[in-house]
N, C-alpha and C positions, 0 to 999 in steps of 0.2 A: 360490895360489888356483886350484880347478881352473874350467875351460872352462863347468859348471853355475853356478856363482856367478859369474862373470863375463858372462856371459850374463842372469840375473835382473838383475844390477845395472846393467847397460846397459839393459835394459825398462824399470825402473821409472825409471831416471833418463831417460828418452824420454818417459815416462807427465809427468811432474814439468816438464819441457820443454814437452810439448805443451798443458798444461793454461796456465803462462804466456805463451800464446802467445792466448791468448783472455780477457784483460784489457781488449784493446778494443773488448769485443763488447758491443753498446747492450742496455742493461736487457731491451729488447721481445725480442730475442734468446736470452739467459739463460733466460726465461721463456718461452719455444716448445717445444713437444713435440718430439721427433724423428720423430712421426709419432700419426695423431689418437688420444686416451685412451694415449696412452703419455707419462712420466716428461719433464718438465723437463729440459733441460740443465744446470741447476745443481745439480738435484735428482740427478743422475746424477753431477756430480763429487764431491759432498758423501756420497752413496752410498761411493762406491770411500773416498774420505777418512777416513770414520769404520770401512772398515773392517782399510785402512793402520792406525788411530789403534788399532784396536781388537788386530791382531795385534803391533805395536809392544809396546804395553803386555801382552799378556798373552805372550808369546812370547819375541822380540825383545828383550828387553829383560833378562827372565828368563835368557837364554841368556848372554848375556853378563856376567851379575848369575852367573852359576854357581849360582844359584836354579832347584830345580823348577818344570816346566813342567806346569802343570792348566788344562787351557782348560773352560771352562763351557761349559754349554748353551744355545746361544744360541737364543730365541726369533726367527726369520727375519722373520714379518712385522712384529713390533714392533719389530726394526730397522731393517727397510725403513721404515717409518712415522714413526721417529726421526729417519733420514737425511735427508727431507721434510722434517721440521719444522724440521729444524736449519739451512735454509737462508730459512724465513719472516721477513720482515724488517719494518718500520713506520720508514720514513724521512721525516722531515718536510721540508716547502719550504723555503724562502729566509726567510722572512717570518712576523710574528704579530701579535696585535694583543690586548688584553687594556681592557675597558673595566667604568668604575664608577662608581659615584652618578647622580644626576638619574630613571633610571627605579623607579616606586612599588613597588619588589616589600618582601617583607614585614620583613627584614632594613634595606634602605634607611630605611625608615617608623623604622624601632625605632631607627636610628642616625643619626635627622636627617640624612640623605642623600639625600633628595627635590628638596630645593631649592636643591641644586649644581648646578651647568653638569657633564653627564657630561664625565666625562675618559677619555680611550683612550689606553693605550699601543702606541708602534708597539715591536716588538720585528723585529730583525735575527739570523738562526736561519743559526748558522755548522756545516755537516752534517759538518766535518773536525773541526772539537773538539768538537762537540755541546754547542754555547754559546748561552745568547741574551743579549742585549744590548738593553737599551733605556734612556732619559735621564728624569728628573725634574728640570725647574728646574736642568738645565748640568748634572747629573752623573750617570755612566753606571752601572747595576749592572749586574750580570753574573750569567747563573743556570747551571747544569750539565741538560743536555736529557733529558727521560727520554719520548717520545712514547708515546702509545696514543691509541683512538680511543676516542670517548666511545659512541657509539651501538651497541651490538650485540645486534639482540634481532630478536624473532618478532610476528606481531599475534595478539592475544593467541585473537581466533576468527575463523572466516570469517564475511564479509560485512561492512558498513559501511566506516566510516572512522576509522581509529586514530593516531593523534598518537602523534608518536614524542618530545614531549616529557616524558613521565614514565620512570621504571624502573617495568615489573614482572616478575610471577613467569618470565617467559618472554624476558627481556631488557629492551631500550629503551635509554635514553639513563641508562646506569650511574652514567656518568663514575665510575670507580675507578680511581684515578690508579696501583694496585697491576698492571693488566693492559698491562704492557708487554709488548715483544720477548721469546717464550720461554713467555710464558702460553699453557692453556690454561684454555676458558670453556667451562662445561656447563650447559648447556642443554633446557629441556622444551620440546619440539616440540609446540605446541598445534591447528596445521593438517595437513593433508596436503599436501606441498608446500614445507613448512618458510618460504618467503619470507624468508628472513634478509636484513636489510638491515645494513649496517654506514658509518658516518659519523663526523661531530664530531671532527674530527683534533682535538687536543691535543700540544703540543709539551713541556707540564708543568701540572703545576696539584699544588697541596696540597690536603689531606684537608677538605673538606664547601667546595672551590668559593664562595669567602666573597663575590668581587663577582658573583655572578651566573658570569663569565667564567672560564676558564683563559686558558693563551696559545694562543688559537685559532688554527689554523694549518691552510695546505693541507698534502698528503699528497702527496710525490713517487710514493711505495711505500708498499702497503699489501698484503703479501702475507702469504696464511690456509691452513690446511688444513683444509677440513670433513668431518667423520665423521659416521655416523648408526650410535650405538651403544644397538643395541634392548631389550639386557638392563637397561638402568639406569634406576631409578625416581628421579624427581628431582621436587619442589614448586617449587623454588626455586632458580635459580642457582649454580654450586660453581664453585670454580675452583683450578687449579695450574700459580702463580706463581713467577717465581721469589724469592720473598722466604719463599713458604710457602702451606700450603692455605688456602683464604679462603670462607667461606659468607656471605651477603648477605641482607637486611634490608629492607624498601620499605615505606613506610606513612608517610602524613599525619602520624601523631605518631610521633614519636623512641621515645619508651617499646616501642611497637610492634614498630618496626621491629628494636629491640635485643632485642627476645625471639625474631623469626623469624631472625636473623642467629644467636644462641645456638641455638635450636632444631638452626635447619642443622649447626651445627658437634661439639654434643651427637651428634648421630645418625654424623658423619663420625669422630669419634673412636670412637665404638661399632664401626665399621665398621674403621675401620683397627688397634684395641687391643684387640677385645674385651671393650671397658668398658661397664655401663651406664650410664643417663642419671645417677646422681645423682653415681657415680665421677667418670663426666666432666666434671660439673661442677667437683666438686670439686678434681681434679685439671689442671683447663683454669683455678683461679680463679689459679694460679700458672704459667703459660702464654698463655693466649690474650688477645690483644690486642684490645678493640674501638675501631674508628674510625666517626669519621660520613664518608661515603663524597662524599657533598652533599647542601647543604640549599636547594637553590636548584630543583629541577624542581619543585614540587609536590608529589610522591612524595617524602619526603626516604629516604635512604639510611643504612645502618649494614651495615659490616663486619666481621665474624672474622677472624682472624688466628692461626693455629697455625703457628709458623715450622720449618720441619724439622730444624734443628738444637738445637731445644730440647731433646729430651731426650739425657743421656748415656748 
């Protein structure tokens, strides 16, 4: 081995050292600039990591595979932008609480659940297994955690006062239980200013939110990266998930909402395939998945769903 590889190899194993040597540095730490409008410190080891991750695999690895070496062109800032994201995190509390019946909302009425004593569940939210846990009448169930926040939206104009309990075209209170850790949510900026508010931890909840509640939960971490990307025309919210691209739906009645949740998705298939609308339909009727997102704000919700490993 000559004195040049023995030399690299002791750096990076220094590199690999030093960075375990800063595991016990407090969250608030992690999350500090090294100085003001410059990079995160975790945002800076995730940096160097993906591009360890990146010469490994395309190099590294090749080399020893006695395999041709072709390295791509790599687009720089959409890696730097990568490396940022890849360290966004949505960690929930200790705790949740999940409650139903007794209050008259319109589902309760429909299911003779008015005139129950509300019941609340306490739910106990384990951050090492990403468990919750909570008891019915001595016996415990157990659910697997999947957090996101429910609220992420814009008001919809300036001036007055806007309730952040419906979804619309410019965000709100989604709750799409599909925008976890990893998502990206697009957004029509309807002010100047933008105002983005974000809330409603959720620790999990299924598809249309059936008592009113998920298992509502504080947020330890709740870490975002915001863009303002000025080429892109949007009506209606889009997002990329990691389950799949997702267009979304808002309107008082369901029928409604499933055509603007289609519409979105129609137009995003044209965009991504080169298809047009009637292709895409046709082609999405053996594909795309619609869910009701929730029916419990008012605004009831409906989702798209084109998962990216659908086609071969």
């Amino acid at each position: 081995m000559t004195k040049e590889i023995e030399h690299l190899l002791q750096t990076f194993e220094e590199w690999a050292l030093f960075v375990k040597t800063m595991n016990h540095l407090e969250e608030k730490t992690w999350n500090s600039s090294m100085e003001e409008g410059k990079w995160t410190i975790k945002s800076l080891v995730s940096h160097v990591m993906l591009w360890d991750r990146y010469f490994y695999k395309e190099v590294i690895e090749k080399i020893a595979l006695k395999q041709p070496v072709t390295l791509k062109h790599i687009n720089f800032e959409e890696f730097n932008r990568k490396a940022i994201e890849y360290v966004n995190r949505i960690v929930p509390g200790s705790y949740g609480f999940t409650s139903a019946g007794g209050y008259p909302n319109w589902q309760n009425q429909k299911l003779h659940l008015t005139e129950v004593e509300e019941l609340s569940l306490n739910w106990r939210l384990d951050r090492q297994t990403m468990n919750g846990t909570c008891e019915i009448k001595g016996k415990s169930f157990t659910v697997s955690l999947s957090p996101f926040m429910g609220v992420v939206g814009m008001p919809p104009e300036s001036g007055g006062i806007h309730t952040t309990w419906p979804p619309r075209y410019c965000g709100g209170n989604i709750d799409c239980k599909e925008l976890v850790q990893g998502s990206k949510l697009y957004l029509p900026i309807p002010v100047d200013g933008g105002y983005l508010a974000i809330g409603d931890g959720h620790a999990r909840q299924g598809d249309g939110e059936v008592s009113c509640q998920a298992i509502e939960c504080p947020m330890k971490v709740v870490d975002v990266t915001l863009s303002v990307i000025d080429d892109m025309i949007l009506t209606n919210p889009h997002a990329h998930t990691p389950s799949g691209w997702i267009t979304f739906g808002f309107h008082e009645d369901l029928n409604e909402a499933t055509v603007q949740a289609l519409d979105g998705m129609l137009n995003l298939m044209g965009e991504l395939y080169g298809l047009d609308r009637v292709e895409a339909i046709a082609l999405g009727s053996a594909v795309i998945d619609l869910r009701i997102t929730q029916i419990v704000n008012g605004v009831k919700g409906v989702h798209a769903v084109l998962p990216y490993d659908v086609f071969k």
